[in-house]
N, C-alpha and C positions, 0 to 999 in steps of 0.2 A: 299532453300537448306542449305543453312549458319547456318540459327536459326537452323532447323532440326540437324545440326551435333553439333550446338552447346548444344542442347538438350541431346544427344544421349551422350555426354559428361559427363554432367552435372550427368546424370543417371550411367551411367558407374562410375563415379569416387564418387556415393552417394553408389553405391552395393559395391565398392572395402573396402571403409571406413567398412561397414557394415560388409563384412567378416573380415576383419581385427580387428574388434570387435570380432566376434566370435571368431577367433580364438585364440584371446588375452584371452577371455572366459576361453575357452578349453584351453590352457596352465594353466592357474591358475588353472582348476579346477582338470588339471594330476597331477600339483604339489602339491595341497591340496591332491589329491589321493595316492600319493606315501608318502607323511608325513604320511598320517594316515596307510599309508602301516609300514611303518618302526615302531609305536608306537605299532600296534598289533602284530610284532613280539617280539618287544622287553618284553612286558606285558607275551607273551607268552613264552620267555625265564625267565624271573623276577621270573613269576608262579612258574613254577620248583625250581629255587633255595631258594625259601621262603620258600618252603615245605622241610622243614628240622628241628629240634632237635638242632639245634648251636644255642644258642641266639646269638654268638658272629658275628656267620656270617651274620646273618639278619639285626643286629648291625651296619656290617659292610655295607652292598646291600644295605641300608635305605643312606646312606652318599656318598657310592662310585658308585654306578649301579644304582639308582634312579632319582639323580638330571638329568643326559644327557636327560633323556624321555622327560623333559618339559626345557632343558637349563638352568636350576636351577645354579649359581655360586656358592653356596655356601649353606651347608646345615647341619642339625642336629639330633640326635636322644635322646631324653629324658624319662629317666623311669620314671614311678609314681609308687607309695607307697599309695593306700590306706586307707592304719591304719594310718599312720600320715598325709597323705595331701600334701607330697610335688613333687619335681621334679625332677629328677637329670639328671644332664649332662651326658651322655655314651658315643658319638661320635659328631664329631663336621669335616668340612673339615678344618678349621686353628686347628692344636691340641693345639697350643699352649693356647687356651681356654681352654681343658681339665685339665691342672692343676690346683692341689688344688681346683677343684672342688668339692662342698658340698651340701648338698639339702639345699632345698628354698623352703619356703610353697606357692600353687597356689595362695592364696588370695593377695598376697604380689602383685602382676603385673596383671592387669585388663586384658589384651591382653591375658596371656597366662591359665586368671580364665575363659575367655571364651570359649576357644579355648578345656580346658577338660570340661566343662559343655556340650559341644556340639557335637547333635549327626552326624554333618555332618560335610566334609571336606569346610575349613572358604578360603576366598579366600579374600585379604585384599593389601589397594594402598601401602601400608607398614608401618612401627614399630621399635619397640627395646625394645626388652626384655632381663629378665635377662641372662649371659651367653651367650646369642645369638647373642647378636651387635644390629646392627641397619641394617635392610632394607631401600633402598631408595625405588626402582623401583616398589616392590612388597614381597608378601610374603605370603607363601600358607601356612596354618596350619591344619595339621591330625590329627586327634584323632585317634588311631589305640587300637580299641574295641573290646575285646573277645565275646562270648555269656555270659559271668559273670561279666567281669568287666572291667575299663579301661587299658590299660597296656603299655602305654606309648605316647610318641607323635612325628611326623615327622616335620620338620619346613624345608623348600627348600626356598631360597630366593633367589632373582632379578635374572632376567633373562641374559645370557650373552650378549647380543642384544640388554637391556638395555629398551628393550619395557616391558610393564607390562606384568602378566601374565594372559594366555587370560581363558576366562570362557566357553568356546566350546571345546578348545583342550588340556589345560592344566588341566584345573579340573578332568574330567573326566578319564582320565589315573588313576590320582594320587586319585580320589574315589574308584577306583576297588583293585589298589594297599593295600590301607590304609585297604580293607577289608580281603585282605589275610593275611598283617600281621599280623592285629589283630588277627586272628585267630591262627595263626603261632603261634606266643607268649603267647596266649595262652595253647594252646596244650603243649608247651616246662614248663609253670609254672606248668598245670597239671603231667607231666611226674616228674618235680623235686621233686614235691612232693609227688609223690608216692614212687621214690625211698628216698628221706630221711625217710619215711614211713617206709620203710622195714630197713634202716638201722640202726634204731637210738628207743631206748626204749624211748617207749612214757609217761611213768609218772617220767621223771629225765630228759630226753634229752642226755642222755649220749649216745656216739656208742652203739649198740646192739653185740651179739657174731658173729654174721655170717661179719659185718663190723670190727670187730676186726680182726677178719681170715685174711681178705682182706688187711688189715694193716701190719697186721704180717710178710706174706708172701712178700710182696713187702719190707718191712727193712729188712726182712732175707735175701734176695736178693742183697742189696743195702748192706749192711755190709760184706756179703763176697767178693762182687766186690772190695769193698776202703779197706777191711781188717780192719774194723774197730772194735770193741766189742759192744754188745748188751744187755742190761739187759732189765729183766722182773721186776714189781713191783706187786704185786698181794696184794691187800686191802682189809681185812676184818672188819667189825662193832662186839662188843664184844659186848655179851650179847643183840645182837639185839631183839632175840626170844621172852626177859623180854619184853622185849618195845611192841614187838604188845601183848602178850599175859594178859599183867598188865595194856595198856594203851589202848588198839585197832591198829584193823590196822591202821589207819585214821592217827595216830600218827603216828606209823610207816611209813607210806609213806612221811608223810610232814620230818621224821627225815632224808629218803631217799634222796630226795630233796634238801635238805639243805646239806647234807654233798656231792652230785651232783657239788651244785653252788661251791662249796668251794673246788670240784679237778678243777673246770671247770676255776679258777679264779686263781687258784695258780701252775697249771700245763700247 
């Protein structure tokens, strides 16, 4: 009877361990459920406010409303310049980085020539590049791609926790994200340029008449307020007619041009 309850013991206290496994299970696996609960609202807030026309505010949601998703300390957003190659600083969480910042061409820092070569978000033990510091812990790098071209990049580094950043929960967010900005930014470069499009003649670069209106009226405005005076300059070319009619238009435009660069340089 002894051995028997000491059996029955034995068995009892191997089923209690056992549940108490599972149930250590199931806590970890509500709280993996609830993180990932909290990461698809917030993606789903993020969504909405990306979907906007501000570069400055996307700008800003890349540095201020992005890092918490993955615990990021510290982070950065960088423009690219595809006709020259480089990168520029636009926000940073220490600002005091932001000053007297200047572009810097990609090939210059290996870390961040890969990071735009690449079509996928880089997930790395960590770095230091230029502008950016140095990561210990870790440090995620986005390419954030339009359908045409690159248009800038996201850099979130170490985590506040101090763990690396992990490749199941962290990536992921910040892959979905990096796809809407990209898109974001560039719908906003298309949009800019269609409005400087319409406002700016296209063989001089100079404002157009309907962009001059819009000038007018706001210093007309602004001069009666401070009581200020306002003058008009109005520029004419003499004998411009001679010139296409003697020389072609060809000449005529390039004379255009040139005297363009020369209000554009001295006014």
């Amino acid at each position: 009877a002894h051995a028997f309850d000491m059996s029955s013991q034995i068995g009892l206290s191997a089923d209690l361990e056992a549940l108490q496994a599972r149930l250590a299970l199931l806590d970890a696996q509500r709280a993996h459920l609830g993180q990932q609960t909290e990461i698809l609202h917030a993606l789903s807030v993020l969504s909405m406010r990306i979907n906007t026309l501000d570069a400055d505010a996307i700008m800003d949601l890349c540095v201020k409303s992005i890092p918490p998703v993955v615990k990021a300390s510290a982070a950065a957003f960088l423009s690219y310049d595809a006709g020259a190659g480089t990168l520029l600083l636009k926000r940073h969480t220490r600002t005091e980085r932001l000053k007297d910042a200047k572009p810097f061409g990609v090939s210059t820092d290996p870390l961040l020539a890969k990071a735009t070569a690449s079509l996928e978000v880089l997930l790395l033990p960590g770095g230091e590049a230029p502008a950016l510091g140095k990561a210990r812990h870790g440090m995620i790098l986005a390419p954030l791609r339009s359908s045409l071209a690159l248009e800038g990049l996201l850099v979130l580094m170490d985590r506040q926790d101090g763990l690396p950043f992990d490749q199941g929960n962290d990536l992921a967010p910040i892959q979905q994200l990096a796809l809407l900005l990209g898109a974001a930014l560039g719908n906003i470069r298309l949009y800019q340029q269609v409005i400087r499009q319409s406002r700016t003649d296209p063989l001089t670069g100079l404002l157009n008449r309907r962009a001059l209106t819009e000038f007018l009226d706001r210093e007309i405005l602004r001069c009666r307020r401070y009581r200020h005076p306002l003058s008009l300059l109005l520029v004419d070319l003499d004998h411009f007619k001679q010139v296409n009619d003697g020389k072609g238009h060809p000449e005529g435009d390039r004379l255009l041009i040139s005297v363009a660069n020369l209000l554009l340089k001295e006014v």
